[in-house]
C-alpha positions as CSV (number, residue, x, y, z in Angstrom):
1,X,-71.0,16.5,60.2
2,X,-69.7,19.3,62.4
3,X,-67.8,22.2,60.7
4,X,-64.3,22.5,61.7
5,X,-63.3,25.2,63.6
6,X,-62.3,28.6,62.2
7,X,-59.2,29.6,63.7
8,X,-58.7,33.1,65.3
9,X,-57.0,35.5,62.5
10,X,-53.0,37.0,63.7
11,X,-52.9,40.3,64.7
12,X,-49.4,40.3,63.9
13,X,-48.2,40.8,60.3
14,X,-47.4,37.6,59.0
15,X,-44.8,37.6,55.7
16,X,-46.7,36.2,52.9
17,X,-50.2,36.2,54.2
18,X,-50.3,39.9,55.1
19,X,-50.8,40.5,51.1
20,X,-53.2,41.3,49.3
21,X,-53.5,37.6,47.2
22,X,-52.4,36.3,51.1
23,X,-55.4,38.4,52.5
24,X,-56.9,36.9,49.5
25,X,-56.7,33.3,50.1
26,X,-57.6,33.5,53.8
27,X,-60.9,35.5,53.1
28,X,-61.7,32.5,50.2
29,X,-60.4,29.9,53.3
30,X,-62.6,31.5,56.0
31,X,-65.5,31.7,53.2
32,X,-65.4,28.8,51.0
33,X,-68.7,30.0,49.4
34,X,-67.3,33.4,47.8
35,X,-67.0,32.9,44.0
36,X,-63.0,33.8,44.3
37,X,-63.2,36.4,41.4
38,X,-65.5,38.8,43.0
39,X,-64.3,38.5,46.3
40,X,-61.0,39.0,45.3
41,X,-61.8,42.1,43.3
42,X,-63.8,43.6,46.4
43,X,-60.8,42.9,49.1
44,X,-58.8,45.0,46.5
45,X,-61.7,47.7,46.4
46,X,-61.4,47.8,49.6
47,X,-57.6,48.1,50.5
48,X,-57.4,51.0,47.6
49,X,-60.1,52.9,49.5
50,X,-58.5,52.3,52.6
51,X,-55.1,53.9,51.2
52,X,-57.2,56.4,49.4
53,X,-58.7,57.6,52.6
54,X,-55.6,57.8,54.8
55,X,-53.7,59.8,52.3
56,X,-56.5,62.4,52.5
57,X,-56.7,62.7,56.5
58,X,-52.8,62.6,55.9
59,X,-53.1,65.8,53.6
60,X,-55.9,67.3,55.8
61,X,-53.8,66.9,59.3
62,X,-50.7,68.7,57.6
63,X,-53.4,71.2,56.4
64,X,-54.6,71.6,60.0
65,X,-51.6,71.1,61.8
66,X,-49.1,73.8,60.7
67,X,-47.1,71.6,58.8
């Protein structure tokens, strides 16, 4: 049995799926393996720390750049 193919991912924003529970439901699409509780949990991890971390080189450009 061959696999179907995995289609390439947008690189535009797409309304709906460019959400977290849309990012969500791709990842568990692409990944039909991932037990949809953790993976879900770690996406979120990972789009906090994402925010987290561009707040702080927001706050350390103003810092450095005269603002």
């Amino acid at each position: 049995m061959t696999p179907e193919p995995v289609p390439e991912p947008a690189t535009e924003p797409v309304a709906g799926r460019d959400t977290l529970d849309g990012l969500a439901a791709e990842l568990l699409r692409l990944a039909p393996g991932l037990d949809p509780g953790p993976a879900t949990a770690l996406l979120r991890r990972a789009y906090r720390a994402g925010r987290a971390d561009g707040r702080r080189e927001t706050v350390e450009s103003r810092e450095h750049g005269g603002w």
